[in-house]
VEXZAPA-567866 format. One record per residue: residue in one letter; x, y, z of N, C-alpha, C in turn. Coordinates in steps of 0.1 Angstrom, whole numbers, plus 5000, padded with zeros to 4 digits. Layout:
aXYZXYZXYZ/...
//
This chain:
x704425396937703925536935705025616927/x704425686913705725736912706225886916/x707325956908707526056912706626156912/x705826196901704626256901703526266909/x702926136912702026136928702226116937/x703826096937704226166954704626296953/x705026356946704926516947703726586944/x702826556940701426616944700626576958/x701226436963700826426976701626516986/x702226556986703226636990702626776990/x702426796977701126966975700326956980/x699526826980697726826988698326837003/x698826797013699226777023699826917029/x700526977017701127097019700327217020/x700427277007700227367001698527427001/x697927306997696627296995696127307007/x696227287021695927287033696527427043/x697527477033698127597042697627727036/x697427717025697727877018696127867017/x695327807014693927817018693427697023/x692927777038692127667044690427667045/x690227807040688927817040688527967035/x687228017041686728147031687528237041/x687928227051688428287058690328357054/x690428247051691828277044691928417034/x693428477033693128597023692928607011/x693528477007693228516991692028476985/x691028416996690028436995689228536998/x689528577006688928697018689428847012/x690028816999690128926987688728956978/x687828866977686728896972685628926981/x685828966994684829017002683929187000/x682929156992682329246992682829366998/x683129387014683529467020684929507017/x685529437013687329427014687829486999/x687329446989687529486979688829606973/x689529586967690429686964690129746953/x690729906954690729966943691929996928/x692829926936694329926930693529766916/x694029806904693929656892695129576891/x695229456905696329366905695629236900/x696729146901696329006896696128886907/x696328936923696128846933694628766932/x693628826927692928756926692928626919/x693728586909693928426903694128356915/x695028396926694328276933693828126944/x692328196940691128136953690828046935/x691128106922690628046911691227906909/x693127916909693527806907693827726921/x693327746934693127656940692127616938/x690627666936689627556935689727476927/x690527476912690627356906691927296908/x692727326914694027226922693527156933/x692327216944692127166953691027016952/x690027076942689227006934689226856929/x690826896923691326786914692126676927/x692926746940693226666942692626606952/x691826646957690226586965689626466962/x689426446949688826366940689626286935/x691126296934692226196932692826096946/x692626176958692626106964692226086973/x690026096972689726076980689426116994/x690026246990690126317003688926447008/x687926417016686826427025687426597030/x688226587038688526707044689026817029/x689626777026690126917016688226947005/x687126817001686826816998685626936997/x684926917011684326987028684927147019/x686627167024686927337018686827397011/x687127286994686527306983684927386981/x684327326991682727366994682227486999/x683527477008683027597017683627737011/x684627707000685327876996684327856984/x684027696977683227796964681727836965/x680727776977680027896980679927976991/x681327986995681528146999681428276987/x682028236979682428296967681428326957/x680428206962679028236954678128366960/x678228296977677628436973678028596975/x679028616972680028816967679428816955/x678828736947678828776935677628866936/x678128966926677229076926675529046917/x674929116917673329096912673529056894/x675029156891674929166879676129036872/x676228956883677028856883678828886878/x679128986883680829046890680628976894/x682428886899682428826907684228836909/x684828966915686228966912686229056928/x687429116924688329186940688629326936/x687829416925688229546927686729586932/x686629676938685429766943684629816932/x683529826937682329926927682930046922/x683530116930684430276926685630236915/x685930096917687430076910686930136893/x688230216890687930226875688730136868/x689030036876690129926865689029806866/x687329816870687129686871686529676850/x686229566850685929566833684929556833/x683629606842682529636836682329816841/x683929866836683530036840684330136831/x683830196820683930206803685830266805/x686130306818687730406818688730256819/x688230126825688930026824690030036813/x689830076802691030056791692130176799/x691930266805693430336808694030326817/x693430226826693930216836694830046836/x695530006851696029906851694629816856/x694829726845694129596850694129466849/x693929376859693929236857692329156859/x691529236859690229196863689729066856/x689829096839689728966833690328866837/x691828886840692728756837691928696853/x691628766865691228676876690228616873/x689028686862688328636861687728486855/x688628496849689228426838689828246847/x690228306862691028196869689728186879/x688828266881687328216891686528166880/x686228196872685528116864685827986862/x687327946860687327826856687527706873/x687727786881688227726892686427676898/x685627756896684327716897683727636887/x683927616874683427506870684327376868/x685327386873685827246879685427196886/x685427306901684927256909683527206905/x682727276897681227216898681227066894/x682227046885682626956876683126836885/x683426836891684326736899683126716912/x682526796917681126786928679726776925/x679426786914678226796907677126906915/x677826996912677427166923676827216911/x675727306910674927336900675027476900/x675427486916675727646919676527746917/x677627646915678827696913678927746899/x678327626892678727676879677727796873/x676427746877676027866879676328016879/x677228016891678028176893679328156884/x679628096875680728056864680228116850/x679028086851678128146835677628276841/x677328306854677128426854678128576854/x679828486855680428596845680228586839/x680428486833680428496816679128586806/x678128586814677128626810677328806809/x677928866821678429006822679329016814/x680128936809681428956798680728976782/x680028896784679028916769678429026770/x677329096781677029216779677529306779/x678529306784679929406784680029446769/x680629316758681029316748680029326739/x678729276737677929306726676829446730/x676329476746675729576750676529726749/x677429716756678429856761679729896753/x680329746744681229806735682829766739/x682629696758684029646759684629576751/x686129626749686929566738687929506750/x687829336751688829256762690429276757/x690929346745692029346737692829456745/x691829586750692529686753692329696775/x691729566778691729546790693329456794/x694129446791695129386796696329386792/x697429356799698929386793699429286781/x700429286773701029186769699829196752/x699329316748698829336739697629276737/x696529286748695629176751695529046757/x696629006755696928866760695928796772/x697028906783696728856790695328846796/x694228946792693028986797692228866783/x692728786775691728706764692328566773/x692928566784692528416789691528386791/x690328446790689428466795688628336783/x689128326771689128216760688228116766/x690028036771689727916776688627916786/x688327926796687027886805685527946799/x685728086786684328086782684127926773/x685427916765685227746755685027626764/x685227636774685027566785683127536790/x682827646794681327636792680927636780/x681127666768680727626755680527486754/x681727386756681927266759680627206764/x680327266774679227196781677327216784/x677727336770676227356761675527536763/x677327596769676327736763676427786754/x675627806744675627936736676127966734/x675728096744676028256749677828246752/x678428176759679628166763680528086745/x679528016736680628026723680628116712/x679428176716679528356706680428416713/x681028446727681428546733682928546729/x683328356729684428296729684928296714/x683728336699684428326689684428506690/x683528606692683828706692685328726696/x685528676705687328706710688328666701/x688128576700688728506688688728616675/x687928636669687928696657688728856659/x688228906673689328986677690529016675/x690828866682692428896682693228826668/x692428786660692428836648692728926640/x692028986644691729126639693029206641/x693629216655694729266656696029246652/x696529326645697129336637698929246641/x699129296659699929226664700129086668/x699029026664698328916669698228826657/x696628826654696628736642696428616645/x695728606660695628456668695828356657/x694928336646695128226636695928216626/x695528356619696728326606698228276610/x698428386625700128376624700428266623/x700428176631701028056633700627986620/x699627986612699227926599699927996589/x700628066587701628166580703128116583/x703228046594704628026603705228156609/x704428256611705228386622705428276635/x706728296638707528246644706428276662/x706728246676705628196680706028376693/x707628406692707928526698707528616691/x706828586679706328776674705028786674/x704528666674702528696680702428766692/x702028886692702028946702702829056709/x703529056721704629036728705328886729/x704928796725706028676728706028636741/x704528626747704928656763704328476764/x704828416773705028276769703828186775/x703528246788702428206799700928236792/x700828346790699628416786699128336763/x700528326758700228296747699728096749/x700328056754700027896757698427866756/x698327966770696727966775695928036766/x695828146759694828146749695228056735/x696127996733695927876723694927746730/x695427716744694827606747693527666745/x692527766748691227796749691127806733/x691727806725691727826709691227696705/x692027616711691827456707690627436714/x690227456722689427376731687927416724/x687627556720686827656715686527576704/x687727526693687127446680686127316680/x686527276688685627166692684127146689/x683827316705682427356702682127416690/x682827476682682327516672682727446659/x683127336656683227316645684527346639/x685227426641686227546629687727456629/x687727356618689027336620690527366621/x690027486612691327606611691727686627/x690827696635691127706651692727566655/x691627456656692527366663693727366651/x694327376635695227366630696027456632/x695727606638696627696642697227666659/x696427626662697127616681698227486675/x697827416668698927286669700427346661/x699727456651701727466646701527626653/x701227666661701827746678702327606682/x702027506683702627416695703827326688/x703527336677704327266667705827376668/x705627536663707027616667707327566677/x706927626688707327636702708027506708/x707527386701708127266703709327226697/x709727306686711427296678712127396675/x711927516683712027636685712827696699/x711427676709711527756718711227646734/x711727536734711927446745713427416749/x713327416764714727336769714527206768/x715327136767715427016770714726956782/x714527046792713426996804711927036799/x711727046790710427056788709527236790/x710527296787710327406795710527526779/x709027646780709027696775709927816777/x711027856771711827976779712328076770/x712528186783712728306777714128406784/x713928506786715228546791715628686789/x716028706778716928826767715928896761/x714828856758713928966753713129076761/x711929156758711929276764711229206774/x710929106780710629066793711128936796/x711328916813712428776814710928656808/x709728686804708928596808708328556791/x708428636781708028636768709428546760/x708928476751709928416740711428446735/x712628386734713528466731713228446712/x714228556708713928526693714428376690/x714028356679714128186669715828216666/x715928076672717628006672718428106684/x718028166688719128216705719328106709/x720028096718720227976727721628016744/x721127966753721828026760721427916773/x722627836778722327746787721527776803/x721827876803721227916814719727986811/x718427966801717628006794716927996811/x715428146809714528106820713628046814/x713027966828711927926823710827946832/x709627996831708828036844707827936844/x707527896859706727716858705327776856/x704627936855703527956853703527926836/x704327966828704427886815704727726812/x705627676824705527556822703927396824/x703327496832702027466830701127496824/x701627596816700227636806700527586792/x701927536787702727456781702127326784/x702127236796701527136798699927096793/x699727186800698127186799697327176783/x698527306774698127316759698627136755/x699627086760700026976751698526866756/x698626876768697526756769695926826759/x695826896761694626926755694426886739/x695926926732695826886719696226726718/x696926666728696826496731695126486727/x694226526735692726506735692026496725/x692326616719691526676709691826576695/x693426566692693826486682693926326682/x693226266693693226106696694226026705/x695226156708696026086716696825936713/x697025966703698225806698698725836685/x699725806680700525826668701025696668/x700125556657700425446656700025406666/x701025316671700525226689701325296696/x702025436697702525476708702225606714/x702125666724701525806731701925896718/x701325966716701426116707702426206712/x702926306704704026366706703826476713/x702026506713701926576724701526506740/x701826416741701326376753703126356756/x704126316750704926256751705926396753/x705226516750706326626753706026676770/x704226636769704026696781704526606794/x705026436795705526366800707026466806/x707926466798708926576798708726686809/x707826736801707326866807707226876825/x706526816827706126746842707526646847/x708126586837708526506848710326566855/x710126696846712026756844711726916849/x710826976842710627106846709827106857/x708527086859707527126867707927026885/x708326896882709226816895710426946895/x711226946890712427056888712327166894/x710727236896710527356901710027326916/x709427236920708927186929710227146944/x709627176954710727166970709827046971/x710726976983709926856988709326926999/x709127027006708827007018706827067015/x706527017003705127046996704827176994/x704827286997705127447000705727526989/x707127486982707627616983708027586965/x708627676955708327646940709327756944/x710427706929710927806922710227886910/x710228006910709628096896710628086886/x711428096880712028026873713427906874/x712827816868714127716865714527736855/x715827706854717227676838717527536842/x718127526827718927386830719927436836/x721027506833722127556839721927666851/x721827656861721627726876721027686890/x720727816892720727776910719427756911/x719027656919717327676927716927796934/x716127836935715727956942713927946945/x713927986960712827976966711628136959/x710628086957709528216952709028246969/x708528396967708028436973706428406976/x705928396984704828286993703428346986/x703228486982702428506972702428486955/x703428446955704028426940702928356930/x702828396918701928286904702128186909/x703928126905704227996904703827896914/x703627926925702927836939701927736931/x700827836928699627776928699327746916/x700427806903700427736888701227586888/x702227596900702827476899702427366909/x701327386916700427256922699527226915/x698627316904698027276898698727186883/x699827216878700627136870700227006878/x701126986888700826876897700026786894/x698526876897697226746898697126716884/x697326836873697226786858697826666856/x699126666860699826566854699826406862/x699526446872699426326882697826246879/x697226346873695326286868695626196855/x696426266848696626246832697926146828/x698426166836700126106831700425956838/x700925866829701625736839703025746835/x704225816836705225766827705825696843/x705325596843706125446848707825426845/x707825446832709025386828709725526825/x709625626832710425766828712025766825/x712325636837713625626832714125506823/x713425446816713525326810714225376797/x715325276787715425306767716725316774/x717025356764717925406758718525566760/x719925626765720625696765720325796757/x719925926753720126006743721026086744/x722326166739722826236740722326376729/x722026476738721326606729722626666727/x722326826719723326846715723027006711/x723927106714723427266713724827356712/x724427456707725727576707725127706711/x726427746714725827866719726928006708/x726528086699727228136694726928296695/x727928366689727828486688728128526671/x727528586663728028626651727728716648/x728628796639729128916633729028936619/x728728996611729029046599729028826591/x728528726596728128616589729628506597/x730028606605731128516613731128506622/x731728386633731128366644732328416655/x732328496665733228546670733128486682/x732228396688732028326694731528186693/x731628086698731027956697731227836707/x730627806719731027716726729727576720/x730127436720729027316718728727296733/x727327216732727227146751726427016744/x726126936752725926806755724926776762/x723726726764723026676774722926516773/x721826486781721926366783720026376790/x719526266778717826226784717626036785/x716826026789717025866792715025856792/x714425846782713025836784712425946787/x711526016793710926146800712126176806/x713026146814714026196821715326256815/x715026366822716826446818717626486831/x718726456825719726466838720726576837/x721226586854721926726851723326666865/x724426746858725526716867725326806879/x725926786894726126846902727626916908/x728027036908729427096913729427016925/x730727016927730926946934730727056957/x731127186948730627296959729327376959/x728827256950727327366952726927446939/x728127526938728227656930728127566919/x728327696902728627696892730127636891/x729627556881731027476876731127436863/x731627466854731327406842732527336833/x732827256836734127176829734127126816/x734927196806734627126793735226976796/x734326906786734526756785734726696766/x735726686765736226596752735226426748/x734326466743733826346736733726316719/x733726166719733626126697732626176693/x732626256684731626286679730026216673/x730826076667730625956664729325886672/x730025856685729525776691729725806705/x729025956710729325986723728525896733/x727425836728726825776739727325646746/x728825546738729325456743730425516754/x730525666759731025686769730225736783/x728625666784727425676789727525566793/x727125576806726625426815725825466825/x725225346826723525326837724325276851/x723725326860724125306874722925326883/x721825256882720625276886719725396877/x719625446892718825616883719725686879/x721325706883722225766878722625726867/x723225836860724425836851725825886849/x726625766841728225806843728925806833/x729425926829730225956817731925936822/x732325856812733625816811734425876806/x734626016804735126086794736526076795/x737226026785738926076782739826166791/x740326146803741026306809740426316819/x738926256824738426306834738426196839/x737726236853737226156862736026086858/x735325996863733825986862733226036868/x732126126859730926216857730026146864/x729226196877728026166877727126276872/x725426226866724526306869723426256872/x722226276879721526266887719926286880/x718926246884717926316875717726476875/x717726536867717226686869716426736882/x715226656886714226716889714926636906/x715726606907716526576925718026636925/x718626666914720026726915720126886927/x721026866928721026996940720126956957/x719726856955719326776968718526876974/x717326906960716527016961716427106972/x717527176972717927296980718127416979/x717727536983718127666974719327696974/x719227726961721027816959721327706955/x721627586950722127486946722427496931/x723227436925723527496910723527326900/x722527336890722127216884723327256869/x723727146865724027176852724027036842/x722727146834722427056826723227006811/x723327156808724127146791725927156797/x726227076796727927066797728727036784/x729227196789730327216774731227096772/x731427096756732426976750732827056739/x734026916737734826956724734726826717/x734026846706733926696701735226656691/x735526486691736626466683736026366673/
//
C-alpha cells in the first residue's frame, strides 16, 4: 500500500467518521431550514466537500457504513431545499443570500457554498446512481440561471477576491453540462464571458496574452485554480478550444513561476498571505495553503484528462506535477493521527496544527481521495538524485544588496527536507561543486546523505515524514550553499 492510500485510509477512518457522522452533525445541521443564519460566511462548503470526500472514499474502499451516511446527509439535504430550489445556510431575511437583489453590498459566500453543495451532490449522485440528489444539484443551478438571465444577478459582484471567489460556481455548473444540461452550459458560458468582460480579470485573454498568473484578478491562488479547472472542464461541453488553451498556460505560468518545489502553489508577501507573490520573488520559507494545493491538484489532473494524459510513452507533465503535488505538499500537510491538517506548509518551517473548523481539513481529505483514486506513483522514490537550485535576493537601483543560493534535493515525486537537530530553525550553509553537486548525494534507503566538505553527514528524510509529523517541528527544505 503506498503512502497515499494509507493516508487516506487514515482520513476515511478519521476524519470522515468524526467531523460528520450524519444529518445531525453541524456542519450539516447548518442548512436546517430552521437554523439558518443571517451573517454571509463560508461554513457552509463543508457538508459539500464531505459528500464528495466521503463519496469517493466509500466507493474506494468499499465501505458500507460511511456509504449508509453519504445517504443519509444527502437526502437530508434534499429535502431543506427550498420550492425555488435554494439550497444553502443563510435565512429567507438574509440580505447576503444571492437570490436577494442587496446581495452585492453585503458580505457573502452564498455562491462559493453553493458552488461546494452542488458539486458534493452530484458526486455523490455519481458514485450511488441517486437521481435525487442530482436532481437537487440542477435545481441550484436552475435558480442561478434565473437569477442571472430573469432578475439581473451579476455572480462577479457576489464575492470577494474580485468575483473569484463567488464564479466557483463554474466548475460544478460545467460539471452538469458534462452530463447533458443545457441550461447549466449557457449559465456556465454566461460566467465565463463575464469574467471576461472584466477588466481585472480577462478569464481568457490574460493567460493567452501571458499576464502573469498574480495579476488576474487579485492573484488569490485557491479560488483562481478552481475557476480555471471549471474553464477547462466547460470547453469540453462546449466545444471552445480557446477555453481549454487558456487554463493550460494559467497552468503552464503557475507551473515555472509560482510553485515550491513540493508541489505547492504559494504565496506570502502580497496583499493576502493566500493570493500569488509577484513573478520571480522567492523566499524559502514561501506559504502555501493545502486549500490551493488541492485545487492545484485537481486543475492538473483535469488537464492530464482533457489533453490524453501521456507525452510520448510517459505520464504527462500534468499528471506528473500533480504526482509531486500529492505526494510532498498535500502528505506534507496531513497528521497521522487522520484528523488534523496544517493550513499552510513551507518548505522551510514549522508544522502547525489548523483549527477543527478550518477549509484545509476538508480541502485536504478530499486531495486525499483525488489522488489516492487517480495516482499510482509506486516508484515515488525511484531515478535518479536531482539537485534543484534557487536564490534569494534583494536589489536596488539594478544591484543586488542582498543574495543568499539554496539547494534542494528531489528523487522521483519525492522531495526531501533536512531535520534541526532541536526541532527548531537551523539553517547551516553548506559548500558544494558547482559542477557536479549531486556526486556528494547518497541513497540510504528512503533517506538521503550529503557528504559535504567541512561537515558532518547530512541527513534528509522525505518531506512529507520530516519533523516526525509533529507540531512546531521545523522542516528544511532549501539549504543555503556556497557553490565552488
Amino acid at each position: 500500500m503506498n503512502a497515499l492510500i494509507e493516508a487516506a485510509e487514515r482520513s476515511r477512518r478519521g476524519r470522515l467518521r468524526t467531523f460528520v457522522s450524519g444529518p445531525e452533525s453541524e456542519p450539516v445541521r447548518l442548512f436546517d431550514r430552521s437554523r439558518r443564519c443571517s451573517p454571509g460566511d463560508w461554513f457552509g462548503e463543508h457538508a459539500g466537500k464531505w459528500l464528495i470526500t466521503a463519496s469517493l472514499a466509500a466507493t474506494r474502499a468499499q465501505d458500507d457504513e460511511l456509504a449508509a451516511r453519504v445517504a443519509s446527509v444527502a437526502d437530508w439535504l434534499c429535502d431543506q431545499q427550498d420550492s425555488n430550489g435554494y439550497l444553502g445556510t443563510y435565512d429567507p431575511g438574509s440580505p447576503a443570500r444571492f437570490d436577494r437583489m442587496r446581495a452585492q453590498d453585503e458580505r457573502t459566500w452564498d455562491l462559493w457554498n453553493a458552488a461546494c453543495t452542488m458539486l458534493g451532490l452530484t458526486v455523490a449522485s455519481q458514485q450511488f446512481e441517486q437521481s435525487r440528489w442530482m436532481d437537487a444539484a440542477n435545481g441550484i443551478a436552475s435558480l442561478i440561471h434565473v437569477e442571472i438571465f430573469d432578475r439581473g444577478m451579476d455572480p462577479v459582484l457576489l464575492g470577494n477576491h474580485a468575483g473569484l471567489s463567488s464564479c466557483a460556481i463554474l466548475e460544478p455548473l460545467a460539471r452538469l453540462a458534462s452530463l447533458g444540461s443545457t441550461q447549466a452550459a449557457q449559465t456556465a458560458t454566461w460566467i465565463v464571458d463575464r469574467l471576461e468582460s472584466a477588466e481585472a480579470i480577462r478569464l481568457v485573454s490574460a493567460p493567452l496574452e501571458g499576464v502573469d498568473a498574480a495579476r488576474i484578478g487579485t492573484g488569490k491562488i485557491y479560488q483562481l485554480c478552481w475557476v480555471y479547472h471549471g474553464l477547462a472542464l466547460l470547453s469540453e461541453s462546449v466545444g471552445d478550444t480557446r477555453m481549454l488553451r487558456a487554463a493550460e498556460r494559467f497552468w503552464a505560468n503557475v507551473a515555472e513561476h509560482h510553485l515550491t518545489p513540493l508541489g505547492g502553489p504559494w504565496g506570502g508577501i502580497a496583499t493576502h498571505k493566500e493570493v500569488f507573490n509577484p513573478q520571480g520573488y522567492f523566499n524559502p520559507s514561501g506559504l502555501v495553503e493545502t486549500c490551493s494545493s488541492l485545487a492545484w491538484l485537481r486543475l492538473s489532473l483535469e488537464l492530464d484528462r482533457l489533453t490524453g494524459g501521456q507525452d510520448g510513452a510517459c505520464p504527462s507533465k500534468y499528471r506528473q506535477a500533480a504526482e509531486v503535488t500529492a505526494m510532498n505538499q498535500l502528505l506534507g500537510a496531513a497528521f497521522p493521527n487522520g484528523l488534523d491538517w496544517s493550513y499552510f506548509s513551507m518548505p522551510n518551517g514549522p508544522r502547525s496544527v489548523a483549527y477543527d473548523w478550518a477549509c484545509c481539513k476538508s480541502s485536504g481529505a478530499w486531495g486525499l481521495e483525488e489522488a489516492a483514486r487517480l495516482l499510482t506513483p509506486d516508484t515515488d522514490i525511484a531515478g535518479d538524485v536531482q539537485v534543484l537550485r534557487a536564490a534569494e535576493h534583494l536589489a536596488h537601483h539594478e544591484h543586488d544588496v542582498f543574495h543568499r543560493e539554496f539547494f534542494a534535493l528531489q528523487r522521483g515525486a519525492t522531495v526531501y527536507a533536512m531535520e534541526p537537530l532541536d526541532g527548531f530553525q537551523f539553517e547551516a550553509t553548506i559548500r558544494l561543486p558547482v559542477l557536479f553537486p549531486g556526486s556528494y548525494v547518497h541513497s540510504d534507503g528512503d533517506r538521503l546523505v550529503v557528504t559535504a566538505p567541512g561537515h558532518e553527514p547530512i541527513w534528509f528524510t522525505p518531506y512529507r515524514d520530516a519533523g516526525l509529523q509533529r507540531p512546531d517541528r521545523w522542516r528544511i527544505t532549501w539549504v543555503p550553499v556556497v557553490w565552488q
